[in-house]
NURO-674602 format. One record per residue (C-alpha): residue number from 1; residue in three letters; x, y, z. Coordinates in steps of 0.5 Angstrom, whole numbers, plus 2048, in hexadecimal, padded with zeros to 3 digits. Layout:
<drenvexs>
   num   residu     x     y     z
   NUM      ala     X     Y     Z
...
</drenvexs>
This chain:
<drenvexs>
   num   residu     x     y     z
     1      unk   7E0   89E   7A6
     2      unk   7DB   8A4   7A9
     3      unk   7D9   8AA   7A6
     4      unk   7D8   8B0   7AB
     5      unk   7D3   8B6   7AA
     6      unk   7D1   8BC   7AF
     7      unk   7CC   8BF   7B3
     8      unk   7CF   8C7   7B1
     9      unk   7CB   8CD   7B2
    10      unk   7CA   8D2   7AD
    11      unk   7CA   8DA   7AC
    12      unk   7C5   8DB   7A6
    13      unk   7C5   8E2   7A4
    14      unk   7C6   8E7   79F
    15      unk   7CA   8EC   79F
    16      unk   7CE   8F0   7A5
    17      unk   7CA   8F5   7A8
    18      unk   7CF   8FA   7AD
    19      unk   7D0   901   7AE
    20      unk   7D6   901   7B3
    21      unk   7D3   908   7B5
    22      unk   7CC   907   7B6
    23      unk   7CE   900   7B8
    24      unk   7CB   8F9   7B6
    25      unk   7C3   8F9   7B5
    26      unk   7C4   8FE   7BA
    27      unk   7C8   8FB   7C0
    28      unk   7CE   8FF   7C2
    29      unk   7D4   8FB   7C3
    30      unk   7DB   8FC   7C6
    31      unk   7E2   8F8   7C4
    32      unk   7E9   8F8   7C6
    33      unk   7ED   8F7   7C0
    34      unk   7F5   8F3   7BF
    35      unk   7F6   8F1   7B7
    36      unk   7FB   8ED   7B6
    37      unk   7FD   8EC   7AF
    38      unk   803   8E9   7AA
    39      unk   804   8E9   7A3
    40      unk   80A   8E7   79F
    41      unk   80D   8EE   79B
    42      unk   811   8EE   794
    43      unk   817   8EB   797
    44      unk   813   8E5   79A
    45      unk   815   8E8   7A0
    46      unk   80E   8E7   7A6
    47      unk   80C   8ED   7A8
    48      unk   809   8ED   7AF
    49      unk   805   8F2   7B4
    50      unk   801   8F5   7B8
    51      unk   7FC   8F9   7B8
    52      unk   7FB   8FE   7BE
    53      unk   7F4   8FD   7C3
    54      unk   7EE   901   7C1
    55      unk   7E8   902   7C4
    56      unk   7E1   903   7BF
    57      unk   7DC   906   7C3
    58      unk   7D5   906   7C1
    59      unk   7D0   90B   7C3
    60      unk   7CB   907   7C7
    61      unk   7C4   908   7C2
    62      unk   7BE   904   7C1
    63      unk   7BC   8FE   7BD
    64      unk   7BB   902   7B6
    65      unk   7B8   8FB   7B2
    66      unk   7B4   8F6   7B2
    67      unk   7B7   8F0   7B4
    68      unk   7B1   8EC   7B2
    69      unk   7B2   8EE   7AB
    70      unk   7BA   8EB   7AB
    71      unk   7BB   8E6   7A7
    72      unk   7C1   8E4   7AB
    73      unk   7BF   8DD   7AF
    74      unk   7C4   8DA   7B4
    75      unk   7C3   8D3   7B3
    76      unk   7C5   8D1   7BA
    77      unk   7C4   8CA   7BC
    78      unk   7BE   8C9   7C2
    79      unk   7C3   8C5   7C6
    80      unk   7C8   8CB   7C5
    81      unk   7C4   8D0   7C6
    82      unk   7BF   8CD   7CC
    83      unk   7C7   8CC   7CF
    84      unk   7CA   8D3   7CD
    85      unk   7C2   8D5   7D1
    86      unk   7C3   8D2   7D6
    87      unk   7CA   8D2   7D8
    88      unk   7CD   8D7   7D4
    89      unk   7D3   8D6   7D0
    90      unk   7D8   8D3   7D4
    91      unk   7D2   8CD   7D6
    92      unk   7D3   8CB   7CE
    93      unk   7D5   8C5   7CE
    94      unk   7DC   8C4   7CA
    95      unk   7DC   8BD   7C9
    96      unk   7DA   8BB   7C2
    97      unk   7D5   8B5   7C2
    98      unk   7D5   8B0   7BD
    99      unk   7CF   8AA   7BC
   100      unk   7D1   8A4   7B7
   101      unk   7CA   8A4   7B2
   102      unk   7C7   89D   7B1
   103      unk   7C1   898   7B2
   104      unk   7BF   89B   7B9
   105      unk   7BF   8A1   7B7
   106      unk   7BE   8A4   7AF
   107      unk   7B8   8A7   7AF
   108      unk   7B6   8AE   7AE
   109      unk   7B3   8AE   7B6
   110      unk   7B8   8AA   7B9
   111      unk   7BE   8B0   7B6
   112      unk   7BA   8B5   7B7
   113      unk   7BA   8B2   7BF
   114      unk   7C1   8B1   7BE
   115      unk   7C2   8B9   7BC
   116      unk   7BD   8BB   7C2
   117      unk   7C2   8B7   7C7
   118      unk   7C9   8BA   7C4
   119      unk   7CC   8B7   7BE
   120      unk   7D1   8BA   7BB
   121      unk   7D2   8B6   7B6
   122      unk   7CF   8B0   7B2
   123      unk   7D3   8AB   7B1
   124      unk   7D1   8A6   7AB
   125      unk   7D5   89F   7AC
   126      unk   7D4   89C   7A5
   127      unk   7D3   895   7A9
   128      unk   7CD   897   7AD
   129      unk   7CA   898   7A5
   130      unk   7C7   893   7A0
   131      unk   7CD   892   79C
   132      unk   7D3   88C   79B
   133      unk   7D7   88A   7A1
   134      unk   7DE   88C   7A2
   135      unk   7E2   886   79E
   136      unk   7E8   887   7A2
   137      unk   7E6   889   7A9
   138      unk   7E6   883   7AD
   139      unk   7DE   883   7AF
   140      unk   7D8   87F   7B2
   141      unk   7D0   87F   7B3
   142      unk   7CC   87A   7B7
   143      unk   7C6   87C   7B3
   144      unk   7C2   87E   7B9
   145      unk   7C0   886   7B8
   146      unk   7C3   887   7BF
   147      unk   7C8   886   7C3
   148      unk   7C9   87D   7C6
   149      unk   7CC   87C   7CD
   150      unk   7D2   876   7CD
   151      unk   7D2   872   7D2
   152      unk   7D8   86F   7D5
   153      unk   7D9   869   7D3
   154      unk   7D5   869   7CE
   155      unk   7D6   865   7C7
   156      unk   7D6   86A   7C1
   157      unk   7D7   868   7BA
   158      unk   7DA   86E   7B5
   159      unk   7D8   86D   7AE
   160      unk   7D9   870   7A7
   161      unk   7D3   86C   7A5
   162      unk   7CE   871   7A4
   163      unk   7C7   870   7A6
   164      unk   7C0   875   7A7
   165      unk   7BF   876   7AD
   166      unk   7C3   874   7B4
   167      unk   7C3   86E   7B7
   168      unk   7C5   86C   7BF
   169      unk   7CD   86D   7C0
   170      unk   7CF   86E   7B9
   171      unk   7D2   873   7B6
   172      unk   7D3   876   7AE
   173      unk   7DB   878   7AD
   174      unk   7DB   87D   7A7
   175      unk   7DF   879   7A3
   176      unk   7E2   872   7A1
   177      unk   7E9   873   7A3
   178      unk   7E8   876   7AA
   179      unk   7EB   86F   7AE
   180      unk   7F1   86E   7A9
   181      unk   7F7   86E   7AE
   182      unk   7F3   86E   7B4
   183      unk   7F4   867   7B8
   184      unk   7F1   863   7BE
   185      unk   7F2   868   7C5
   186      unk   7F3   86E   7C1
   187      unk   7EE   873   7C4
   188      unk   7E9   877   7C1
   189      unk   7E6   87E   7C4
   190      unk   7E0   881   7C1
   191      unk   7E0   889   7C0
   192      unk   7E7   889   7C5
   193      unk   7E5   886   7CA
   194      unk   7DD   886   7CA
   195      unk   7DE   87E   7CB
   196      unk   7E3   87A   7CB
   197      unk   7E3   873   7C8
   198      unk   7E8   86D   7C7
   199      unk   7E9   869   7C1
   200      unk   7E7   862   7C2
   201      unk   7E7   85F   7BC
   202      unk   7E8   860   7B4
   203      unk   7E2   85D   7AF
   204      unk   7E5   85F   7A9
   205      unk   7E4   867   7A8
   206      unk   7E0   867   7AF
   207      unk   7E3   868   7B5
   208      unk   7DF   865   7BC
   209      unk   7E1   869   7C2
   210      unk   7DF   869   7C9
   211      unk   7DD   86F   7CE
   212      unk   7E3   871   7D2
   213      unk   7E1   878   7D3
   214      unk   7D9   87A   7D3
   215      unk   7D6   880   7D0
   216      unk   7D1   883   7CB
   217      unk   7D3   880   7C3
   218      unk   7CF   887   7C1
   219      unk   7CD   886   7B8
   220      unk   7D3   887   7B4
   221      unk   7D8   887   7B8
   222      unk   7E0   887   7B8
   223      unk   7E4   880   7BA
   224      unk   7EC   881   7BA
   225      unk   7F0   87A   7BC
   226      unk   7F6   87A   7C2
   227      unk   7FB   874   7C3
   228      unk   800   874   7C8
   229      unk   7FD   87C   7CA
   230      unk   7FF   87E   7C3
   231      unk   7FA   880   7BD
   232      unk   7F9   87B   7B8
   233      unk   7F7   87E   7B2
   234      unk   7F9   881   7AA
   235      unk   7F8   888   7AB
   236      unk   7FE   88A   7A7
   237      unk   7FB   886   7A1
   238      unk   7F5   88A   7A1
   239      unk   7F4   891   79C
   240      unk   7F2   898   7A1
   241      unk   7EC   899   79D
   242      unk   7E9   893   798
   243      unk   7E5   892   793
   244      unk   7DF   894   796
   245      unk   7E2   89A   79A
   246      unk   7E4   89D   794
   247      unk   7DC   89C   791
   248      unk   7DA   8A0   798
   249      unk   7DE   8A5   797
   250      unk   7DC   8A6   791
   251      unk   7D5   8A6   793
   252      unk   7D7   8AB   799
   253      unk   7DA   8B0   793
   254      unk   7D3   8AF   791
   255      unk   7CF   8B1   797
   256      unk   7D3   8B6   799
   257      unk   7D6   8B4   79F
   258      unk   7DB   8B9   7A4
   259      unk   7DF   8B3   7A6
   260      unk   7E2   8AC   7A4
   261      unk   7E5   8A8   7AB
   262      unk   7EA   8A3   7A8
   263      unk   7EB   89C   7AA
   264      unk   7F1   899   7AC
   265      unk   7F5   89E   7AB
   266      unk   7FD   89B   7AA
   267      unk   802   8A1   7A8
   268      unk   800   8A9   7A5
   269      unk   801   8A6   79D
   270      unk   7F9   8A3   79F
   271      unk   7F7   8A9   7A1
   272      unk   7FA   8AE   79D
   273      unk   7F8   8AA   796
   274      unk   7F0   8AA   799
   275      unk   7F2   8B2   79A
   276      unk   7F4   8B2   793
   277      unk   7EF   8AE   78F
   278      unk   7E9   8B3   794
   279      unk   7ED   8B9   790
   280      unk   7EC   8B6   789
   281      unk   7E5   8B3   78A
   282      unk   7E1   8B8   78E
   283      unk   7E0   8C0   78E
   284      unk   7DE   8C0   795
   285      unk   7E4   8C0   79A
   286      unk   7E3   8B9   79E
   287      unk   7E7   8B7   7A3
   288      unk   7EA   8B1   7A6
   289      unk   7EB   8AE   7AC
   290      unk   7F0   8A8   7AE
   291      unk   7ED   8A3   7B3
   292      unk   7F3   8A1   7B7
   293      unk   7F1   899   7B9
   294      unk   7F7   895   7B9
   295      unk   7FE   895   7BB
   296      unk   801   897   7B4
   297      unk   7FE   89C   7B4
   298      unk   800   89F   7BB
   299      unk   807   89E   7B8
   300      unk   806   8A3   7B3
   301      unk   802   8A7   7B7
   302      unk   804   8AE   7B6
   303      unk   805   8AE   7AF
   304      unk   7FD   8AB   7AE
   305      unk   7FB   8B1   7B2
   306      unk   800   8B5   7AE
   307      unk   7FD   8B3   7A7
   308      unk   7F6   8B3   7A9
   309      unk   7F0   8B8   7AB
   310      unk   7EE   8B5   7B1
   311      unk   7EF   8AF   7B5
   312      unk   7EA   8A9   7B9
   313      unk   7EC   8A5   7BF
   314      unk   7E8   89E   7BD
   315      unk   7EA   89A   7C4
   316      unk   7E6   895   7C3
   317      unk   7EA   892   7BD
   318      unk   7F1   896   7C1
   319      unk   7F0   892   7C8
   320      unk   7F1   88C   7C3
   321      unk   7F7   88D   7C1
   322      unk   7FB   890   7C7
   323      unk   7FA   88E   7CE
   324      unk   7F3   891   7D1
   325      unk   7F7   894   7D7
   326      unk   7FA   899   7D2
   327      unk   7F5   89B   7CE
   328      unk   7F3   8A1   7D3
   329      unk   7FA   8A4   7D2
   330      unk   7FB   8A3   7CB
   331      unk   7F4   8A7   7CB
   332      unk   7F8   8AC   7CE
   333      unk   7FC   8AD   7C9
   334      unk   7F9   8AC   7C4
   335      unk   7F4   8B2   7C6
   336      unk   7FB   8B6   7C7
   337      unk   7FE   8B5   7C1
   338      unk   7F8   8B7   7BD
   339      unk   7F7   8BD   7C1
   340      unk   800   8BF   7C0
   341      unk   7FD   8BD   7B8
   342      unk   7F7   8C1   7B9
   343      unk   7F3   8BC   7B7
   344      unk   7EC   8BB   7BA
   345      unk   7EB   8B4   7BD
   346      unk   7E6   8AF   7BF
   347      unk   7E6   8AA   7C5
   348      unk   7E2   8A5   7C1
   349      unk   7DF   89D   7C4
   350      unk   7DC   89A   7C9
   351      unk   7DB   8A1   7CD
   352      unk   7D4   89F   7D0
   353      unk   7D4   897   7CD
   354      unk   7D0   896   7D3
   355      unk   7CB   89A   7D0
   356      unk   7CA   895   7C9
   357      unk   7C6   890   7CD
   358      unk   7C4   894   7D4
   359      unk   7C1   89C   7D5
   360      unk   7C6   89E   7DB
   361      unk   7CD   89E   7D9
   362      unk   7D2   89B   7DF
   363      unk   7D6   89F   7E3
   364      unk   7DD   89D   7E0
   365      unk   7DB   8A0   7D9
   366      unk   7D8   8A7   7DC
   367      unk   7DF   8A7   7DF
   368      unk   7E2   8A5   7D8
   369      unk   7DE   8AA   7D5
   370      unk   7E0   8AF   7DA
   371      unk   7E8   8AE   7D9
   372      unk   7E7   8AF   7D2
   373      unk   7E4   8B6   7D3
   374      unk   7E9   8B8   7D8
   375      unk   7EE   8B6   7D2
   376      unk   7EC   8BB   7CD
   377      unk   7E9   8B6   7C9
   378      unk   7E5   8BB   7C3
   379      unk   7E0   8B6   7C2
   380      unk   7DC   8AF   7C5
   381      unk   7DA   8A9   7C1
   382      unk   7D4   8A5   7C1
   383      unk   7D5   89F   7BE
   384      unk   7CF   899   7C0
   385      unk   7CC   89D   7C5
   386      unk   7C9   8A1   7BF
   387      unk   7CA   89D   7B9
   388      unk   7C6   896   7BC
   389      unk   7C4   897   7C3
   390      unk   7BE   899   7C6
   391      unk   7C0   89F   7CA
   392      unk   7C4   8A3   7C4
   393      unk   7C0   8AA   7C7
   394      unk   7C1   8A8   7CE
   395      unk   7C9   8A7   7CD
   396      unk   7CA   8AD   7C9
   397      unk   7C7   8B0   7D0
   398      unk   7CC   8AD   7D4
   399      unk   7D2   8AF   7D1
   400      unk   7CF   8B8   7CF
   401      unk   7CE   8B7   7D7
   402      unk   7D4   8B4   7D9
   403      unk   7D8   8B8   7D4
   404      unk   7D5   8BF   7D6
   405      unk   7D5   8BD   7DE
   406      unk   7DD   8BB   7DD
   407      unk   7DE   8C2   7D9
   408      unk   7DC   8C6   7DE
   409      unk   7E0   8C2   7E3
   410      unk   7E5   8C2   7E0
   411      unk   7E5   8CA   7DF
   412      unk   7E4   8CB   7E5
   413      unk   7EA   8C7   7E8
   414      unk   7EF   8C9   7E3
   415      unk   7F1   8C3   7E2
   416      unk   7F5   8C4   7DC
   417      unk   7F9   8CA   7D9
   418      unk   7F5   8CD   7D3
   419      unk   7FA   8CF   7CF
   420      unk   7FD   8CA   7CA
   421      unk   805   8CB   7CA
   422      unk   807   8C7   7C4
   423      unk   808   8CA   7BE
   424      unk   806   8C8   7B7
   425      unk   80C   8C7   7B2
   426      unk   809   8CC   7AD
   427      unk   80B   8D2   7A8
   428      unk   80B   8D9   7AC
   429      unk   805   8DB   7AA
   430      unk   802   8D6   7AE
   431      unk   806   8D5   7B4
   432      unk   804   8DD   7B5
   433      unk   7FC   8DA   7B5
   434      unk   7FE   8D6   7B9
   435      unk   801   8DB   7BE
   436      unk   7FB   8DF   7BD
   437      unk   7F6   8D9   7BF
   438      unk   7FA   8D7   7C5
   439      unk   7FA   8DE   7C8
   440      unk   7F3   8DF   7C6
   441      unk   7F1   8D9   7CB
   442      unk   7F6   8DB   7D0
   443      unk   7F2   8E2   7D0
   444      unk   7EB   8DF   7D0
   445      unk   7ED   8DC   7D6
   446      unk   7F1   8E1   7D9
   447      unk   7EB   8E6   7D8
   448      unk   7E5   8E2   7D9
   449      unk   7E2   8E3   7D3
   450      unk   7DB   8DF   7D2
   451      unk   7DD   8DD   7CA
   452      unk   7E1   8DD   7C4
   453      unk   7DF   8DF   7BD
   454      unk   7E3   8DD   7B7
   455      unk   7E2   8E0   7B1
   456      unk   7E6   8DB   7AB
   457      unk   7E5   8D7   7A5
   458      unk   7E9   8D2   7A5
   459      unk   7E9   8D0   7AD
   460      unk   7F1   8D1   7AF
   461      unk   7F0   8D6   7B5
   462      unk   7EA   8D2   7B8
   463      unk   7ED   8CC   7B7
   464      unk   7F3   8CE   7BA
   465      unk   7EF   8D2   7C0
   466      unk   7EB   8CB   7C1
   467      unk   7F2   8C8   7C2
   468      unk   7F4   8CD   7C9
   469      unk   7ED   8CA   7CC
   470      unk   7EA   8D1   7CE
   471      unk   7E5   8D1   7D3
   472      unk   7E1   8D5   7CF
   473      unk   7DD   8D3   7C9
   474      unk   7DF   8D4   7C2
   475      unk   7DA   8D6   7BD
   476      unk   7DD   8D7   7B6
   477      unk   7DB   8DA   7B0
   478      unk   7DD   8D8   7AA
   479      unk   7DA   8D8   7A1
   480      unk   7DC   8D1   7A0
   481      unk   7D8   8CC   7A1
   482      unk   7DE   8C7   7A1
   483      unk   7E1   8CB   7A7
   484      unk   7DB   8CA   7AB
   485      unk   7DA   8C3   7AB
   486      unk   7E1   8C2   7AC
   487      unk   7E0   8C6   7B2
   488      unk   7DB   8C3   7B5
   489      unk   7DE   8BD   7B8
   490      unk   7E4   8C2   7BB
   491      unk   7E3   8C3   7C3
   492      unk   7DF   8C9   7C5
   493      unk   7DE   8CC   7BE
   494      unk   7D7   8CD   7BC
   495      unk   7D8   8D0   7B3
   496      unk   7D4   8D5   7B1
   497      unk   7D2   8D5   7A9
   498      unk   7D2   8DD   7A8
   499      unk   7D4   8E1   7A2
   500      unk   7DA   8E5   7A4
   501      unk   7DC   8EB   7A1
   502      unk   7E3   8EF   7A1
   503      unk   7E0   8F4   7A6
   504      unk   7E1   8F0   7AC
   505      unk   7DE   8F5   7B1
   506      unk   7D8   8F3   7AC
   507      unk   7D9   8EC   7AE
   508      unk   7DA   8ED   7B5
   509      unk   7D4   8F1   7B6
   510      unk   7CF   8ED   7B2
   511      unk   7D1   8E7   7B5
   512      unk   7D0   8E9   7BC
   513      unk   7C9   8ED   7BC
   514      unk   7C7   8E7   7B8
   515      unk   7C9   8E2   7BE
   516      unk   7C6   8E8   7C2
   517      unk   7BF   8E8   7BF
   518      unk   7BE   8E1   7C1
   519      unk   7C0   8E2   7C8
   520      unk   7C6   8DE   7C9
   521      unk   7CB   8E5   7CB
   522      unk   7C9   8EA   7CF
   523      unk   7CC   8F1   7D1
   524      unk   7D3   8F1   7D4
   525      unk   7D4   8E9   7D1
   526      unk   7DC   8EB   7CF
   527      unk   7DE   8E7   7C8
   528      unk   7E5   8E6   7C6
   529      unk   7E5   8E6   7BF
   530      unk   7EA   8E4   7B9
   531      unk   7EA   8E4   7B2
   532      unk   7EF   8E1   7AD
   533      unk   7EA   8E4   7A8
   534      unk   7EF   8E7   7A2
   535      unk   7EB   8EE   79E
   536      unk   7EC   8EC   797
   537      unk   7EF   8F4   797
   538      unk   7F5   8F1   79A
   539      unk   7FC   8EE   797
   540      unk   7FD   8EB   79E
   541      unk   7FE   8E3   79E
   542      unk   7FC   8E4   7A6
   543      unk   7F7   8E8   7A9
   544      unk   7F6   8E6   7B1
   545      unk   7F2   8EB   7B5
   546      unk   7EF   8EA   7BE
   547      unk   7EB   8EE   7C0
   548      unk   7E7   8EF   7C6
   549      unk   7DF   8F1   7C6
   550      unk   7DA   8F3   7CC
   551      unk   7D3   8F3   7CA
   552      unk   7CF   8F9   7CD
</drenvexs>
């Protein structure tokens, strides 16, 4: 179980300042217009068109206000703006970045140094914090408060028995009935392969095991059992959220966190039933990521992505229960489902694990990180690396270069056509959206254009804009809270909390001088913009709009 906030940017204004004739705080502006509209008529019929293209022409005039007495502050993050300044708009990073908060890096300080590097998202993983351990998962803690190595050949005893502190080779399993069914020459892998143990001999609830595999026993760590190549364990009997999860959600709720990652998700009935208690208990709209980390849940894996609002790839668990030669294609294809479902996902575990115990990552796991970029994954987690080891900022350093540099490799080789072709099975309304979106990433391509504004207060259109994966970056703006932490874990979308009007043209030029004042467009910049913005004055059910625009 974890609960999920953001890093977002924020407009704070008052009111709209535009007059069309003089142009907006002075600056004159021209655009290209094709609106898209669709409403049902009496007869339940849709109704659909298109606008004729338009050209507004603005006198080119001087700047008649005082920009210092503005109210409106654009509330850029330093690493966006420094990135926006430095390499324009299609050198912003797309890949949304995730640190797991515990031990290592939970003070005021260390945040804002995570924030500074590029964190997108703070993840808090209710493991990492002072309350009871899950009951349920199969957990162990040599006690020491960093990682112990597992020499091969080395005697370990793994008890129940619980005791302050560490001793030499022991291990404190979570609960007594961890060994029941476990027998002599079964193995036991530490956090799925971490290191590898064989089970020697059983002293009542104990199990002695000798290291076949060496590696790192890192403090509460996971352990699965194998025999004869097969996983030995009674996840079926175990509840998708336990008594504790219940209580953390709870305390979640209380926090007003933006979203719940579900562990051990097994069909859609789990995730839906949390969606529907969220409904009840919160006002807030928070929203729920299924964790994919077993064979089961591979099973039913598009109705899961279907019933939930996002999806994260836990690997490490995962590479448990199917054999590690498929993990990188079930990766695959669990990021491409998510994209056909427009679902954001995260590429999550053992990303730079090296990094937990050393400050240079290895080669592998720069490479690992990079294929997960070039795969569209909306977001990259890290899990240890953050949580409790020593190199969290340096880590998180690692994956905003990589990301950034395969991004723009990636751009340049054209490896991949942007346009998502699958359709989503929806009412009318909605696939008449998603035919916008598709051809507005599609002309933000063709045209080169260097950026693409949003205007929407639920995120519908810039979700489905993020799903074509456009060179360009997407800014939107939206007057809902929950739409913009939901966004914010989307690729390339950077949300924008700004009041929107009914006067779209009031919106579009507000938001462009403001971004304007602070130097992050310049003169002859082109911005594609859309809009699914419906004016309180209308019946329509659907207002759709693509406009053009050239700062001048």
């Amino acid at each position: 179980m974890a609960m999920v906030g953001d890093l977002s940017l924020k407009f704070i204004g008052k009111e709209p300042i535009c007059d069309l004739k003089k142009g907006v705080f002075g600056f004159p502006i021209s655009s290209h217009r094709v609106s898209f509209s669709a409403g049902k008529l009496k007869n339940g019929r849709v109704r659909t068109g298109v606008c004729a293209v338009m050209k507004v022409g603005v006198e080119n005039t001087e700047i008649s206000r005082d920009l210092e007495k503005f109210e409106g502050v654009l509330g850029l993050d330093v690493v966006s703006e420094e990135e926006l300044k430095e390499k324009g708009f299609l050198g912003l990073r797309k890949t949304k970045l995730v640190c797991t908060i515990g031990p290592a890096c939970c003070s005021l300080d260390d945040l804002e140094k995570l924030a500074l590097e590029g964190m997108n998202v703070a993840r808090l993983n209710m493991c990492h914090n002072t309350r009871e351990w899950h009951q349920n998962i199969q957990v162990v803690d040599h006690g020491a408060p960093s990682s112990v190595k597992a020499e091969d050949g080395s005697i370990w005893d793994f008890t129940t028995e619980k005791f302050e502190g560490s001793r030499p080779f022991t291990v404190q399993a979570n609960y007594e009935g961890f060994s029941e069914g476990i027998n002599v020459g079964d193995e036991l892998v530490i956090d799925g392969g971490m290191a590898t143990f064989e089970v020697v001999e059983k002293i009542g609830n104990d199990l002695r095991c000798k290291c076949t595999d060496p590696g790192l026993l890192l403090p509460r760590a996971k352990l699965s059992f194998w025999r004869d190549g097969r996983l030995v364990g009674r996840s079926d009997e175990l509840p998708t959220l336990s008594t504790k999860d219940w209580s953390d959600i709870e305390f979640a709720i209380s926090e007003g966190v933006d979203f719940i990652a579900m562990s051990f998700v097994k069909d859609a009935d789990a995730v839906t039933h949390l969606k529907n208690y969220l409904t009840t208990k919160s006002s807030k709209s928070i929203k729920v990521l299924a964790k994919i980390e077993s064979l089961e849940a591979l099973h039913k894996l598009d109705e899961i992505v279907e019933a939930s609002d996002g999806i994260m790839i836990a690997r490490g668990d995962l590479g448990v229960e199917i054999p590690l030669e498929q993990i990188p294609t079930v990766q695959e294809e669990i990021t491409h489902r998510c994209r056909k479902f427009n679902k954001p996902v995260i590429i999550a575990s053992q990303l730079l694990e090296s990094m937990v115990e050393y400050p240079t990552p290895t080669r592998a796991e720069v490479a690992d990180v990079s294929e997960a970029v070039r795969q569209y994954a909306d977001a990259l987690m890290l899990s240890g690396e953050s949580a409790i080891g020593p190199y969290g900022q340096k880590a998180l350093s690692v994956l905003r270069m990589t990301s950034g540099r395969m991004e723009l490799w990636s751009r340049e080789e054209n490896r991949e056509s942007v346009l998502f072709e699958n359709k989503l099975e929806a009412s009318v309304p909605d696939k008449i959206a998603e035919q916008i979106c598709n051809c507005a990433a599609g002309m933000a391509n063709n045209l080169g254009l260097d950026a693409i504004f949003v205007y929407t207060r639920h995120g519908q259109m810039a979700s489905l804009i993020s799903r074509n994966r456009p060179n360009p970056p997407i800014f939107a703006f939206t007057n809902d809270s929950s739409t913009r932490m939901a966004l914010n874990l989307q690729w390339g979308v950077t949300p924008i909390f700004i009041d929107l009007s009914d006067d779209m043209e009031a919106n579009i030029n507000r938001s462009i001088n403001l971004v304007k004042t602070k130097g992050l467009i310049k003169d002859g910049d082109a911005v594609l913009v859309v809009s699914d913005i419906i004016p309180t004055s209308t019946a329509q059910t659907v207002f759709q709009s693509i406009q053009v625009k050239t700062v001048v």
